[in-house]
mmCIF file as gemmi writes it, N, C-alpha and C atoms, coordinates in Angstrom:
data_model
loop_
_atom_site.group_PDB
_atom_site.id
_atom_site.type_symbol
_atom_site.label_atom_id
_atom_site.label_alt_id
_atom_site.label_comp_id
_atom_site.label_asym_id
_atom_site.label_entity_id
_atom_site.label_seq_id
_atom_site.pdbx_PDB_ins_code
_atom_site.Cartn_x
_atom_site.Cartn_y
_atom_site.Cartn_z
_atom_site.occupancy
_atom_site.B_iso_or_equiv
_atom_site.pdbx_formal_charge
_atom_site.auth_seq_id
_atom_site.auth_asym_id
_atom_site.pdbx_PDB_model_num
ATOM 1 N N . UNK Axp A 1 ? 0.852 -1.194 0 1 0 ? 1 A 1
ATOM 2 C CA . UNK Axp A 1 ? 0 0 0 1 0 ? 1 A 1
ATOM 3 C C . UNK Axp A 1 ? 0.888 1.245 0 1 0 ? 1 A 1
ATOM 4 N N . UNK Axp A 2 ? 0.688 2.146 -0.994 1 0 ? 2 A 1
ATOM 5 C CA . UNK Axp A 2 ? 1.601 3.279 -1.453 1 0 ? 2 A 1
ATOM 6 C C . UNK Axp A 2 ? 1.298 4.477 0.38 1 0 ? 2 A 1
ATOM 7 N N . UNK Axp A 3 ? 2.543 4.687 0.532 1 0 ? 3 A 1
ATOM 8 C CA . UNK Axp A 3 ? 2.585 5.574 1.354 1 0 ? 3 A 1
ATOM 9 C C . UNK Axp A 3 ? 1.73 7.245 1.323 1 0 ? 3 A 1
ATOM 10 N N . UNK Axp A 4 ? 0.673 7.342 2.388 1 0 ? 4 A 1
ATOM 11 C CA . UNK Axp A 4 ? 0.254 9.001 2.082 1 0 ? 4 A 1
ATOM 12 C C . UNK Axp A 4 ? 0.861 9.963 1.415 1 0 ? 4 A 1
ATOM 13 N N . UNK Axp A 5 ? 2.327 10.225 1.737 1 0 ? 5 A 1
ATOM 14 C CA . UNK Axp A 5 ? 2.787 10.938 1.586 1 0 ? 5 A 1
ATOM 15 C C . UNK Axp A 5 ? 3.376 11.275 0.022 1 0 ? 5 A 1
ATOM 16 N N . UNK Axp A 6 ? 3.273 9.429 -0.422 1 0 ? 6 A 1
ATOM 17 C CA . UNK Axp A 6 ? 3.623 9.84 -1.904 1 0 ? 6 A 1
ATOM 18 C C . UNK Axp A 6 ? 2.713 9.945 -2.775 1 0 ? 6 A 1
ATOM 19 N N . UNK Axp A 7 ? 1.326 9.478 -2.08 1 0 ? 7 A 1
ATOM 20 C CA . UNK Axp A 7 ? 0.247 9.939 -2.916 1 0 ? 7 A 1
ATOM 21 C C . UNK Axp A 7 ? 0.124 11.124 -3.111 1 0 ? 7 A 1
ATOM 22 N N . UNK Axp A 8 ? 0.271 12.142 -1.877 1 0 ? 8 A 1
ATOM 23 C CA . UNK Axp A 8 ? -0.062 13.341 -2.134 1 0 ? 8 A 1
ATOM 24 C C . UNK Axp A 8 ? 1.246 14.218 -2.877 1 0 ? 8 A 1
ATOM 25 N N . UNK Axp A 9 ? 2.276 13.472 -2.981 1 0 ? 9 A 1
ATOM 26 C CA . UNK Axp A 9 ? 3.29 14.054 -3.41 1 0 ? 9 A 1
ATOM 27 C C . UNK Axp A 9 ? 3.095 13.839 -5.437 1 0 ? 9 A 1
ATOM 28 N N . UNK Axp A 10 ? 2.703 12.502 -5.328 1 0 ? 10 A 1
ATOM 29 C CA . UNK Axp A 10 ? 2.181 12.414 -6.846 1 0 ? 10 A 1
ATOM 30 C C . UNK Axp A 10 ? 0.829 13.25 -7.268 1 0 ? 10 A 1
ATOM 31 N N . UNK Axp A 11 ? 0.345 13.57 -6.073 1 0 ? 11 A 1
ATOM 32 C CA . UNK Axp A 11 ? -1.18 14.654 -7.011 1 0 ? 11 A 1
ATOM 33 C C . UNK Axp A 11 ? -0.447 15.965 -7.184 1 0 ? 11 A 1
ATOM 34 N N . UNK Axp A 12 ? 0.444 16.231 -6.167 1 0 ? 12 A 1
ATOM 35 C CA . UNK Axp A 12 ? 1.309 17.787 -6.174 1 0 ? 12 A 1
ATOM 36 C C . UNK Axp A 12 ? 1.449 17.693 -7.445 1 0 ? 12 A 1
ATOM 37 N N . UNK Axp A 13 ? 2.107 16.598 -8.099 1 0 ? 13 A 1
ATOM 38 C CA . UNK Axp A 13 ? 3.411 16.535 -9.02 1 0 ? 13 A 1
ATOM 39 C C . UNK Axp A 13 ? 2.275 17.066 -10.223 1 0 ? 13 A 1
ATOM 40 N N . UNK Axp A 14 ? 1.387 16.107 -10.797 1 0 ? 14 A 1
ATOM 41 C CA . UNK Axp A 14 ? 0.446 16.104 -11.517 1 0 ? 14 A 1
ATOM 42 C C . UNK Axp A 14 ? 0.153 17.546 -11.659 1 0 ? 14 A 1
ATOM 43 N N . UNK Axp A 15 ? -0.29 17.632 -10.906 1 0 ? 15 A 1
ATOM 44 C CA . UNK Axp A 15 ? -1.506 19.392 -10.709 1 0 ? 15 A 1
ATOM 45 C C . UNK Axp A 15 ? -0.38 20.624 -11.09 1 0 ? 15 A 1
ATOM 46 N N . UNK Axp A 16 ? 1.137 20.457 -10.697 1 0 ? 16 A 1
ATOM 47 C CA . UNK Axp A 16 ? 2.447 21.249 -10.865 1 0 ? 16 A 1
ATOM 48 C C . UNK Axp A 16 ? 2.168 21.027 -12.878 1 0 ? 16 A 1
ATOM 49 N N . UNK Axp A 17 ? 2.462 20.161 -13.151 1 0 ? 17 A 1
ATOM 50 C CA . UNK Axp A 17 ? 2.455 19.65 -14.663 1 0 ? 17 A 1
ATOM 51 C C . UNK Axp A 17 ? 1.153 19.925 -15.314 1 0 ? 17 A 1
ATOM 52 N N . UNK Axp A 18 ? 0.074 20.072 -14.588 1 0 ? 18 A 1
ATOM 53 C CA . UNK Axp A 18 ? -0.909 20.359 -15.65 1 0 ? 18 A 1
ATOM 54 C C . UNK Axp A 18 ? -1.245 22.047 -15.786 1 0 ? 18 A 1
ATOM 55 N N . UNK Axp A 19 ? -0.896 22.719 -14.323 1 0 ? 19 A 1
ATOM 56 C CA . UNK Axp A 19 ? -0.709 23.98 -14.409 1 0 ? 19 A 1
ATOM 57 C C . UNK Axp A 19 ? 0.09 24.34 -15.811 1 0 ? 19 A 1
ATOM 58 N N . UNK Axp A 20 ? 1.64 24.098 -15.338 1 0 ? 20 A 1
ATOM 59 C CA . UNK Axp A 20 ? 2.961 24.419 -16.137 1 0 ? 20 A 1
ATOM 60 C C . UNK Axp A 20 ? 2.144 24.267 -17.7 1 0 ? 20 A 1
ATOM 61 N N . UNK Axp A 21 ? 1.624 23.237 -18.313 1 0 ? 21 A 1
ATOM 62 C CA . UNK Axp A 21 ? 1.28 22.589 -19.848 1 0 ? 21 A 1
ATOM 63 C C . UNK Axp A 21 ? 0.258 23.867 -19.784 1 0 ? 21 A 1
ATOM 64 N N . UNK Axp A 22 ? -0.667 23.86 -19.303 1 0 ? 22 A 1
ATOM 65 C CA . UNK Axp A 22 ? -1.779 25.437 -18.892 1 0 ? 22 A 1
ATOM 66 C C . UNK Axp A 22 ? -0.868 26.932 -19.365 1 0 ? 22 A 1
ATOM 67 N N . UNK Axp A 23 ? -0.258 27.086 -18.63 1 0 ? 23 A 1
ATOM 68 C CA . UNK Axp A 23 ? 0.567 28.376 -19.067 1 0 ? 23 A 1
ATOM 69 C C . UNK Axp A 23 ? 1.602 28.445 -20.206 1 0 ? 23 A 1
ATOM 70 N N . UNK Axp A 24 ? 1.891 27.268 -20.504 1 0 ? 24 A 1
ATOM 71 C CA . UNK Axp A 24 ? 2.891 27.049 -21.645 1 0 ? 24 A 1
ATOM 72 C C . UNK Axp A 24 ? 1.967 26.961 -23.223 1 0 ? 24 A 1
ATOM 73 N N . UNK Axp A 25 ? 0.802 26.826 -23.219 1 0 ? 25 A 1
ATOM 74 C CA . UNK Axp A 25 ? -0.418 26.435 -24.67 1 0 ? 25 A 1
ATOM 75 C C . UNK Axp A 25 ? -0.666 28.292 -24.224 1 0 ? 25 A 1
ATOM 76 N N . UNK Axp A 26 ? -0.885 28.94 -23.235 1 0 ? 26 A 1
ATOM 77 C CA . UNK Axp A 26 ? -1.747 30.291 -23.3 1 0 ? 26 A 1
ATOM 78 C C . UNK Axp A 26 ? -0.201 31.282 -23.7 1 0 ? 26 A 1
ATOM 79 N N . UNK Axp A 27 ? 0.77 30.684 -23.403 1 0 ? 27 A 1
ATOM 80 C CA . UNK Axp A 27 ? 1.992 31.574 -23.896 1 0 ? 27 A 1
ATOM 81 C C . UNK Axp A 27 ? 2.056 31.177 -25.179 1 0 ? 27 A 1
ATOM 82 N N . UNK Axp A 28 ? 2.53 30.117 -26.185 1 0 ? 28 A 1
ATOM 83 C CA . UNK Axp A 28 ? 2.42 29.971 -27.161 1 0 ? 28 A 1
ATOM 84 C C . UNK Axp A 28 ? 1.41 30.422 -28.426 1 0 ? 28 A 1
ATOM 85 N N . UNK Axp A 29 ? 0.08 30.502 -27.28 1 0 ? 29 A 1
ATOM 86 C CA . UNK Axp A 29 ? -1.215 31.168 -28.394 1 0 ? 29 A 1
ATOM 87 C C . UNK Axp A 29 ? -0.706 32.781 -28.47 1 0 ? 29 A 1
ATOM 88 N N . UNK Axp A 30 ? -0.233 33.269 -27.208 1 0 ? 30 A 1
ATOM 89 C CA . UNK Axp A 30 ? -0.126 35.25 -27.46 1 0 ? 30 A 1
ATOM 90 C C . UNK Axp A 30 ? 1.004 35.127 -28.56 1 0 ? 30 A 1
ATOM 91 N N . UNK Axp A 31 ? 2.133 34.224 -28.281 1 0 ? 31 A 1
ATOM 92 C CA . UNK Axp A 31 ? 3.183 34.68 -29.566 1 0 ? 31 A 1
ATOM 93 C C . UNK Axp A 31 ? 2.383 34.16 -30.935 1 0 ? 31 A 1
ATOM 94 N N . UNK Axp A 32 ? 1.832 32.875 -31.007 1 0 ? 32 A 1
ATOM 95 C CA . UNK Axp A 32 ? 1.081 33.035 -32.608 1 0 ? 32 A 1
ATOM 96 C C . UNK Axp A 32 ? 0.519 34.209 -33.059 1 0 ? 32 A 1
ATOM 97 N N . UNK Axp A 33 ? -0.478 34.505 -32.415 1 0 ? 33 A 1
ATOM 98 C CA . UNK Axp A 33 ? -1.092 35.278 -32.805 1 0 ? 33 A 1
ATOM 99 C C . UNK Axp A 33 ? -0.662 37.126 -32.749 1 0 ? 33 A 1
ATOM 100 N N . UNK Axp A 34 ? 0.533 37.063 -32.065 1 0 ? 34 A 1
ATOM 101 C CA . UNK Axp A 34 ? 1.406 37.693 -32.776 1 0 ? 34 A 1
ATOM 102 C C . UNK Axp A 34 ? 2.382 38.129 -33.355 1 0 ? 34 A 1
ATOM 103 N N . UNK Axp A 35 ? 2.746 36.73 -33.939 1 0 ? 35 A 1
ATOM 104 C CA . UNK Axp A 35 ? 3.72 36.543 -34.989 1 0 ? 35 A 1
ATOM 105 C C . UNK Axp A 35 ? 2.458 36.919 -36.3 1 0 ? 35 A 1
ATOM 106 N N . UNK Axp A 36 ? 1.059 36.17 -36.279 1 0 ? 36 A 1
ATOM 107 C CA . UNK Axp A 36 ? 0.186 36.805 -37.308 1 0 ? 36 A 1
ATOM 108 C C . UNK Axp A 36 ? 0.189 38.111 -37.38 1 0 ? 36 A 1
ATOM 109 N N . UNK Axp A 37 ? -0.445 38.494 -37.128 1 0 ? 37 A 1
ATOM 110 C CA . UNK Axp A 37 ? -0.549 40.389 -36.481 1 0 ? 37 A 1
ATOM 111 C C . UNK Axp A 37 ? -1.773 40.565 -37.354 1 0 ? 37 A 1
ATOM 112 N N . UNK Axp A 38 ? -1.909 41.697 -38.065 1 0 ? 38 A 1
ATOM 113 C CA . UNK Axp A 38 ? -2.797 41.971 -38.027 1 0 ? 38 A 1
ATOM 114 C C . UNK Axp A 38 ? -3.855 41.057 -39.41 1 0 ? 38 A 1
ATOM 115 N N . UNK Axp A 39 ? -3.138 40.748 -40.061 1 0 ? 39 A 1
ATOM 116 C CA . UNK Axp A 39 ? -3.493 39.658 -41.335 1 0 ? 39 A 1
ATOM 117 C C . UNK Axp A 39 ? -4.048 38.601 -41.266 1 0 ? 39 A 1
ATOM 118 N N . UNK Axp A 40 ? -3.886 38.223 -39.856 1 0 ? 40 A 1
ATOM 119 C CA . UNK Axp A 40 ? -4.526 36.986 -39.598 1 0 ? 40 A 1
ATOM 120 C C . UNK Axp A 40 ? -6.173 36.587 -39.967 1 0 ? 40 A 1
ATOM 121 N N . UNK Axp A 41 ? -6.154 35.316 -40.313 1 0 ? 41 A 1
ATOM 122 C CA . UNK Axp A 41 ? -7.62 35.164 -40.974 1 0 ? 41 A 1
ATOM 123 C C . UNK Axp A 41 ? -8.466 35.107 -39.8 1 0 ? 41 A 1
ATOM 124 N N . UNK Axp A 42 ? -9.575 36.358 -39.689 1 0 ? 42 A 1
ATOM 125 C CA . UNK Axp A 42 ? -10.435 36.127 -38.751 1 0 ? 42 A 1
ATOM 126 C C . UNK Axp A 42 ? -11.111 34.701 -39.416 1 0 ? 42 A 1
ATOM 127 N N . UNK Axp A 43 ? -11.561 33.771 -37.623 1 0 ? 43 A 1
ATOM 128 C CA . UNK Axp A 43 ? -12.462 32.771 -38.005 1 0 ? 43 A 1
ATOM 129 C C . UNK Axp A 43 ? -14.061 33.173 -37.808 1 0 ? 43 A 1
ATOM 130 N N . UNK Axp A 44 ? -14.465 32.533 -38.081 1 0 ? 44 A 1
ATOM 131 C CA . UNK Axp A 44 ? -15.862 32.26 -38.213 1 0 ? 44 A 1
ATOM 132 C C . UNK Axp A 44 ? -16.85 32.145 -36.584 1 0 ? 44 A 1
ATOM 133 N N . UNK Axp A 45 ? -17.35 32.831 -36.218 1 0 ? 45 A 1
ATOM 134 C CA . UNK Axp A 45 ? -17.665 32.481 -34.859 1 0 ? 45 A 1
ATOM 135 C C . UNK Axp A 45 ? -18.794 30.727 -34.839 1 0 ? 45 A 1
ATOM 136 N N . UNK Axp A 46 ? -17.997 29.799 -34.168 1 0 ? 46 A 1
ATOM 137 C CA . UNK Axp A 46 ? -18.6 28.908 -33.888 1 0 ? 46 A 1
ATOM 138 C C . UNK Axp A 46 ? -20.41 28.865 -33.802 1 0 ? 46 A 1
ATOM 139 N N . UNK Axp A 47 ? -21.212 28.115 -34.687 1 0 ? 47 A 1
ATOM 140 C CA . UNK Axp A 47 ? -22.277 27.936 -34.632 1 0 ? 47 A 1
ATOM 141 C C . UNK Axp A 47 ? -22.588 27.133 -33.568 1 0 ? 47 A 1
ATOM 142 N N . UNK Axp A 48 ? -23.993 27.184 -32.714 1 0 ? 48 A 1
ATOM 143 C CA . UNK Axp A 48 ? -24.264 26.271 -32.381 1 0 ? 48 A 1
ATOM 144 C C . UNK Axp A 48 ? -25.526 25.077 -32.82 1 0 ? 48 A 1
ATOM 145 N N . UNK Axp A 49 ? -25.798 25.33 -33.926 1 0 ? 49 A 1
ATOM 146 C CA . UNK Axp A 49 ? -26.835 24.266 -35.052 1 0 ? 49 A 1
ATOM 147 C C . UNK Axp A 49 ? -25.602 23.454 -35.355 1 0 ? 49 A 1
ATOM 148 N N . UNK Axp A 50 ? -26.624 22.035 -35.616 1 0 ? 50 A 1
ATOM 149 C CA . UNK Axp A 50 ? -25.838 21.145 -36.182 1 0 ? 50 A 1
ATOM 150 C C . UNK Axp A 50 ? -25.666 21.287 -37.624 1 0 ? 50 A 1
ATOM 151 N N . UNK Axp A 51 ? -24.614 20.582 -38.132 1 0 ? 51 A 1
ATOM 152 C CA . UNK Axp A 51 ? -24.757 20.811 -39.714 1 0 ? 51 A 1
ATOM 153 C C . UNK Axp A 51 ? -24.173 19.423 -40.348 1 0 ? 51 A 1
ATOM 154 N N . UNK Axp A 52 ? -24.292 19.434 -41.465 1 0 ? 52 A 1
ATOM 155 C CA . UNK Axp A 52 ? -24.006 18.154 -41.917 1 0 ? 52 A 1
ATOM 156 C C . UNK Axp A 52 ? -25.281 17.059 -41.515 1 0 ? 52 A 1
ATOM 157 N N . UNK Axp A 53 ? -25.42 16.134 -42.711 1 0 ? 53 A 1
ATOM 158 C CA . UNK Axp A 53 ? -25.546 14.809 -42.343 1 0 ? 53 A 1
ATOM 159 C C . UNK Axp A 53 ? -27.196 14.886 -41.534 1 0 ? 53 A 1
ATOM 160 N N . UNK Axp A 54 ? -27.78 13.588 -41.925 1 0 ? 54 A 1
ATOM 161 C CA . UNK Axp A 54 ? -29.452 13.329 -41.694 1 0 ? 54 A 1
ATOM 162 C C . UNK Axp A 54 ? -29.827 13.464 -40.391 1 0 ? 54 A 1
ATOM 163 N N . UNK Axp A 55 ? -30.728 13.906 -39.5 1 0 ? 55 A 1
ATOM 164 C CA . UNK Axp A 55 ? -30.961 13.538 -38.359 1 0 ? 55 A 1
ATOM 165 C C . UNK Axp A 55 ? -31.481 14.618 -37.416 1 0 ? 55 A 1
């Protein structure tokens, strides 16, 4: 039976790593988007109707 201490030391670890991956995708999106600048292809604002296909 895994010791308390490393359980909670493995949720630390986890929650440390999913933060870090969190701030590392929201840093990478500010430099894309401005390395685009101002040219960038606006998208399409997400519908919420389905589309495509019978049903």
């Amino acid at each position: 039976m895994p010791r308390p201490v490393l359980v909670v030391a493995g949720c630390a670890w986890a929650f440390t790593g999913a933060l870090l991956r969190l701030r590392v995708r929201r840093r990478q999106r500010e430099l894309s988007l401005a390395a685009a600048g101002p040219d960038r292809f606006a998208l399409p604002a997400p519908s919420r109707t389905r589309t495509g296909g019978a049903g």
